[in-house]
C-alpha positions as a Markdown table, in Angstrom:
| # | Residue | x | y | z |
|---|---|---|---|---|
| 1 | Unk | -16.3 | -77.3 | 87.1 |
| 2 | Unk | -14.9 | -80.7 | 86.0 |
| 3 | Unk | -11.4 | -82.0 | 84.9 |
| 4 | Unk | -11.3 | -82.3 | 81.2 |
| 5 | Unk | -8.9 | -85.2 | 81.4 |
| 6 | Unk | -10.7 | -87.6 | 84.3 |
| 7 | Unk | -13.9 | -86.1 | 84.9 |
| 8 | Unk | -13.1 | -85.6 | 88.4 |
| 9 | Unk | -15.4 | -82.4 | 90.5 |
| 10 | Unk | -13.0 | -79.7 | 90.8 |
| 11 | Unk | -12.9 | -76.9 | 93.3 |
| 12 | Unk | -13.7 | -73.5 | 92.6 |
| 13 | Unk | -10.5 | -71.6 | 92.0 |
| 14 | Unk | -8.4 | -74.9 | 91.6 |
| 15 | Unk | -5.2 | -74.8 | 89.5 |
| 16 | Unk | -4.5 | -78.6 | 89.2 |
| 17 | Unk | -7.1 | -81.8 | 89.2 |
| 18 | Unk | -6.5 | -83.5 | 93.0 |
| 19 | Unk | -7.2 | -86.9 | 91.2 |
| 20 | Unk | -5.1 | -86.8 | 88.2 |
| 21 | Unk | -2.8 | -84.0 | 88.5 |
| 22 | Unk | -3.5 | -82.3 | 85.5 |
| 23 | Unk | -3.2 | -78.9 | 85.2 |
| 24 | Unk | -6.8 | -77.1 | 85.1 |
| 25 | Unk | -5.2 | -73.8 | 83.5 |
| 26 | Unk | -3.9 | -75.6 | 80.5 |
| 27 | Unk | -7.1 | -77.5 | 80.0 |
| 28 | Unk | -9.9 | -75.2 | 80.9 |
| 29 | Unk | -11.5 | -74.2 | 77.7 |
| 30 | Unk | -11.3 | -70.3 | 77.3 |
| 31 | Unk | -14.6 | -68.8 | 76.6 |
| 32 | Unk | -14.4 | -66.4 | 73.4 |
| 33 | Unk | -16.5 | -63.5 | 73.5 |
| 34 | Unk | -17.5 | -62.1 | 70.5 |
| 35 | Unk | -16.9 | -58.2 | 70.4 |
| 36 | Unk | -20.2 | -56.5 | 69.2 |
| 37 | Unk | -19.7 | -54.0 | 66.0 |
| 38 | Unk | -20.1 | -50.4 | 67.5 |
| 39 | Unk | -22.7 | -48.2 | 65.0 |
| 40 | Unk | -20.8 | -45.0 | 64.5 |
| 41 | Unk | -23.4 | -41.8 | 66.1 |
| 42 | Unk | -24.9 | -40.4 | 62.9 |
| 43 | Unk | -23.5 | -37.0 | 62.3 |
| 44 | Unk | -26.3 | -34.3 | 63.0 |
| 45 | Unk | -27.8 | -31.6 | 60.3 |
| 46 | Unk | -25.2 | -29.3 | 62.2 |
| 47 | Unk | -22.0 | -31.2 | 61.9 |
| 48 | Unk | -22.7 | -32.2 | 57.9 |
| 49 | Unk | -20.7 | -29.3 | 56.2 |
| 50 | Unk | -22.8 | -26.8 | 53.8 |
| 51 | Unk | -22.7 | -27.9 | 50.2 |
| 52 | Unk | -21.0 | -24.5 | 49.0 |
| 53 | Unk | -18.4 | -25.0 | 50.8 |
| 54 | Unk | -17.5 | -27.4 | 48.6 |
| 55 | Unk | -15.8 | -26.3 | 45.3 |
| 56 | Unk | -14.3 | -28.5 | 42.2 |
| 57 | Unk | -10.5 | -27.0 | 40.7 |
| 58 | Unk | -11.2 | -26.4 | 37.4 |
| 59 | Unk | -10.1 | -28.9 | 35.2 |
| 60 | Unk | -6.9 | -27.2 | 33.3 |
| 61 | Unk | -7.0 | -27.3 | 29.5 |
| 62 | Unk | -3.9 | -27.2 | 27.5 |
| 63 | Unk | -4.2 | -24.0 | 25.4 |
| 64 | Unk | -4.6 | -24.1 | 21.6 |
| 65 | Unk | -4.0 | -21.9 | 19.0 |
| 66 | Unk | -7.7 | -21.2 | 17.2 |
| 67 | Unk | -8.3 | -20.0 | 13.8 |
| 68 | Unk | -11.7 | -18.0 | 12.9 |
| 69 | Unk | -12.5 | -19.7 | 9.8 |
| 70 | Unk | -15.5 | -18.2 | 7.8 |
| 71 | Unk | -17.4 | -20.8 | 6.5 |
| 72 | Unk | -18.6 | -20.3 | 2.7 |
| 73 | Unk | -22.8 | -20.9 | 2.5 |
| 74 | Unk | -24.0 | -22.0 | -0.8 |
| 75 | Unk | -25.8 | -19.7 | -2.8 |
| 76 | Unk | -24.4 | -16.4 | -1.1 |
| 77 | Unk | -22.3 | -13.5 | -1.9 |
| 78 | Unk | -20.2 | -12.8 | 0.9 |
| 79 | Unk | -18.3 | -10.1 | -1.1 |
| 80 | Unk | -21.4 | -8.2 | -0.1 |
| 81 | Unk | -20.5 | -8.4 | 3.3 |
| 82 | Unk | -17.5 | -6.5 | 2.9 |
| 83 | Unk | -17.0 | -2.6 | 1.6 |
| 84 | Unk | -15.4 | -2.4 | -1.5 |
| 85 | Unk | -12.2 | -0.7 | -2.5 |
| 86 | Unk | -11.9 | 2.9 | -3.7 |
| 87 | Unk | -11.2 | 3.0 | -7.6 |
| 88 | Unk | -7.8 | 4.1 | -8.4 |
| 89 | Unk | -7.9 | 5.9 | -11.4 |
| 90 | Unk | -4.5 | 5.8 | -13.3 |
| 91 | Unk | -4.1 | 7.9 | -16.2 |
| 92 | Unk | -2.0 | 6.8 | -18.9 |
| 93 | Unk | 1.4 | 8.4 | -19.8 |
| 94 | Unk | 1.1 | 10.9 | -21.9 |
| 95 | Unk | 4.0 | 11.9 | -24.3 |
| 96 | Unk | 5.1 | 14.8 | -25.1 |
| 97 | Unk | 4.5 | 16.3 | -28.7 |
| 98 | Unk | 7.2 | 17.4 | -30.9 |
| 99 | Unk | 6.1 | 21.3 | -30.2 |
| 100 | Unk | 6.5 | 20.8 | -26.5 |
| 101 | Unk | 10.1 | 19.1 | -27.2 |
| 102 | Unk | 10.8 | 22.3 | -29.1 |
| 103 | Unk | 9.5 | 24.0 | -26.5 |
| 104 | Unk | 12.0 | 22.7 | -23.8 |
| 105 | Unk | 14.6 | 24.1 | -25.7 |
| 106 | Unk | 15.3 | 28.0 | -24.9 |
| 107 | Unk | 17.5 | 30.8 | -26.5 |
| 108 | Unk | 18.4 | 34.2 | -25.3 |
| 109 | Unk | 18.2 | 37.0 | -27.4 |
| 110 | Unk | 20.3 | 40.5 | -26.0 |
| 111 | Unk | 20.0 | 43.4 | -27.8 |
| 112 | Unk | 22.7 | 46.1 | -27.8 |
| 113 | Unk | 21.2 | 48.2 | -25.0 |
| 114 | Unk | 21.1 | 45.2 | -22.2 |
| 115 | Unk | 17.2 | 44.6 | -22.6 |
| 116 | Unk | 17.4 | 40.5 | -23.4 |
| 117 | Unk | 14.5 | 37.9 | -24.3 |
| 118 | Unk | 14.3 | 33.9 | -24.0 |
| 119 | Unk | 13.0 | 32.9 | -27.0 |
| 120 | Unk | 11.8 | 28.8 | -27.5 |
| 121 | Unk | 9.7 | 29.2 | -30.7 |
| 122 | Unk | 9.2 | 30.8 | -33.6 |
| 123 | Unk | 9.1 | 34.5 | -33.7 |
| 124 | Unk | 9.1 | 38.1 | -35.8 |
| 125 | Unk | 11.6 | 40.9 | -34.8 |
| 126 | Unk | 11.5 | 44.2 | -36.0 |
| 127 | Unk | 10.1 | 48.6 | -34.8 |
| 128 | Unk | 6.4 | 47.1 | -35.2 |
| 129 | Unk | 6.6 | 43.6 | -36.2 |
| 130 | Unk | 3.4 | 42.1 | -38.0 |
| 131 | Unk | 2.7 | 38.6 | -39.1 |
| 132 | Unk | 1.7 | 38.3 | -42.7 |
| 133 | Unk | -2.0 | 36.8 | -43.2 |
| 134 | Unk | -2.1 | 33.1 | -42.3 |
| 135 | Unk | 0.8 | 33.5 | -40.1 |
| 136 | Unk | 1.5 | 32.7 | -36.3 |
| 137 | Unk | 3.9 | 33.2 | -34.1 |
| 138 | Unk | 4.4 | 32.8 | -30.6 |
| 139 | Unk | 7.3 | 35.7 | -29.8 |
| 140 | Unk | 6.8 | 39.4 | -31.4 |
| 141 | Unk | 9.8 | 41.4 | -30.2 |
| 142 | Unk | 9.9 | 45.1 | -30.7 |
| 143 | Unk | 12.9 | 47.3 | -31.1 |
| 144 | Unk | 13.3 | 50.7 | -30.4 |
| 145 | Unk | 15.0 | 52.7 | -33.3 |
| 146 | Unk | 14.3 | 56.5 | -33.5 |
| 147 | Unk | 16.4 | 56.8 | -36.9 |
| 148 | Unk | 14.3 | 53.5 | -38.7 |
| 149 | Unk | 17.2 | 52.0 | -39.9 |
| 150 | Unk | 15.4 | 48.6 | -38.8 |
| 151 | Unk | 12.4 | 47.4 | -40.5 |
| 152 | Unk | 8.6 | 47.1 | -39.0 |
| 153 | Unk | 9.2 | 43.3 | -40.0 |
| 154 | Unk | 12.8 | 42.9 | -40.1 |
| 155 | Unk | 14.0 | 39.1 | -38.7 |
| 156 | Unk | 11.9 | 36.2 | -38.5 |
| 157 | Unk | 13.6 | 33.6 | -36.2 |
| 158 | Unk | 12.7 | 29.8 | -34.9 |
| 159 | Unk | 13.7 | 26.8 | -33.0 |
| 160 | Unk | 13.6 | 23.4 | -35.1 |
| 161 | Unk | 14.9 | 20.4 | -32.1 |
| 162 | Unk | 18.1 | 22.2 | -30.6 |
| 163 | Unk | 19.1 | 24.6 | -33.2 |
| 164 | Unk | 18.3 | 28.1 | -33.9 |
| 165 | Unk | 17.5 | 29.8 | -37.1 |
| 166 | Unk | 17.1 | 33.3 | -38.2 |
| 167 | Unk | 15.7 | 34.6 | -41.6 |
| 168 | Unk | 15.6 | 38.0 | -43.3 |
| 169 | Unk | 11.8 | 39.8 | -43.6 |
| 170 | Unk | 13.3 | 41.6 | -47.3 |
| 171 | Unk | 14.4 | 44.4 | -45.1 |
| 172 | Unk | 15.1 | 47.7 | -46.4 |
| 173 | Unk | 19.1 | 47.7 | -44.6 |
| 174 | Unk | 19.3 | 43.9 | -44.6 |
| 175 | Unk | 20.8 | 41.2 | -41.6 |
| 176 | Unk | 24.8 | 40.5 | -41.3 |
| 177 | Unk | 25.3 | 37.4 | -39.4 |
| 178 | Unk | 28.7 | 36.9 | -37.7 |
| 179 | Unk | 29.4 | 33.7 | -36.4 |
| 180 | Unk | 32.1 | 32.8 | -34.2 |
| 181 | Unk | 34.9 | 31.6 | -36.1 |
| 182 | Unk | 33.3 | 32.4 | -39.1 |
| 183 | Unk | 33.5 | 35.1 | -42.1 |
| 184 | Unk | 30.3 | 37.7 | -41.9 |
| 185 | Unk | 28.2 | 36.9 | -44.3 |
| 186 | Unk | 25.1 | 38.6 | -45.4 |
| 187 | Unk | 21.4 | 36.6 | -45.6 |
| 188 | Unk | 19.7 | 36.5 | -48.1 |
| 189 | Unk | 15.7 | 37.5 | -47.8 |
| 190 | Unk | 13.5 | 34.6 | -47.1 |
| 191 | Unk | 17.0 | 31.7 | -46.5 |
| 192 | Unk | 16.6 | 30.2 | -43.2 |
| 193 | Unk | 20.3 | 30.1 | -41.8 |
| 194 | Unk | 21.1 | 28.0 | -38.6 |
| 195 | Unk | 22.8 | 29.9 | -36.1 |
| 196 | Unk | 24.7 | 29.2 | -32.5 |
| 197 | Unk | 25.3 | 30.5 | -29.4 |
| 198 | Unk | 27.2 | 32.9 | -29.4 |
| 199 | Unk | 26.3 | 34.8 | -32.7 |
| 200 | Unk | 25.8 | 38.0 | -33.5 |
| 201 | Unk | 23.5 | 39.8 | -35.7 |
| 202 | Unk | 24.1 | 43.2 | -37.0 |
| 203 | Unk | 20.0 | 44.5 | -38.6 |
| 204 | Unk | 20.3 | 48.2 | -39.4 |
| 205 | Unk | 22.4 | 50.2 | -36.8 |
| 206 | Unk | 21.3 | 48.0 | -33.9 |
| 207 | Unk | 22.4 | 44.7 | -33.8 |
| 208 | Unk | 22.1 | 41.6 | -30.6 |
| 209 | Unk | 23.9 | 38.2 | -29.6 |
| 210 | Unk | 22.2 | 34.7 | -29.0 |
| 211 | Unk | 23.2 | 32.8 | -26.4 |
């Protein structure tokens, strides 16, 4: 080993030069030894973890509102897709004719004894009453009179809107009609007279009240 500052043969294990003094620790060269990279071992088959043990997160979508939206294809009918509606009939109103709004209209007719019709058209009265040819009525109301002092025909009677009217048949003992309020008067055969509630008609020896 040599000085590096006079050249001088040093001694093995000397710390200074014996010719010059200097110091052979501050001047001895220090060898650098390169560190060699270390190859990490190569994992075996065993220590390389089994792909399905693995496993991705699934990605997180943010949630939307969908609409089924049928699309419309050219040259098809898609009403024929779908069942179609029950028919709903409606009738149309139907109003009422002027004999039914005579109709709704009623009168009560009681004879003497208690016995008491309801009356709403027209109608004979009499022991065996009997329309005349032609004639039609829709109320035939027999009386029961052992003496005959009332006629087989005796009263005709009707309803025209909300009034009542009565009529003699030309009876043999004729009709008194007593009104309330009102002088007795006797009608005449075949005179339709317009009554109210509440008369009273005297025909032979019977007579009744309309209410």
């Amino acid at each position: 080993m040599l000085c590096e500052v006079c050249q001088s043969a040093l001694p093995e294990g000397a710390l200074f030069c014996g010719e010059c003094g200097s110091s052979v620790a501050r001047t001895q060269a220090i060898p650098v030894v390169k560190a060699e990279p270390v190859a990490e071992p190569t994992p075996t088959p065993a220590e390389v973890p089994p792909a399905e043990s693995f496993t991705t997160a699934p990605s997180q979508e943010p949630e939307t509102t969908s609409t089924n939206i049928v699309e419309q294809i050219e040259g098809v009918d898609l009403s024929e897709l779908f069942e179609a509606p029950p028919q709903r009939v409606v009738e149309a109103p139907r109003f009422a004719t002027e004999n039914e709004l005579t109709s709704m209209v009623s009168f009560t007719i009681t004879l003497g004894n208690g016995d008491s019709v309801e009356i709403t058209q027209s109608g004979l009265l009499g022991r065996m009453p009997t329309p005349a040819e032609g004639e039609e009525f829709e109320h035939l109301i027999v009386v029961s009179d052992p003496g005959r002092s009332v006629s087989k025909t005796h009263l005709e009677f009707g309803v025209d809107g909300n009034e009542l009217w009565i009529a003699d048949r030309n009876s043999g003992n004729g009709t008194i009609v007593r009104e309330p309020g009102v002088v007795p008067r006797r009608a005449q055969p075949g005179t339709h007279y317009t009554v109210v509630r509440g008369t009273r008609l005297d025909f032979g020896d019977l007579h009744l009240t309309i209410s």
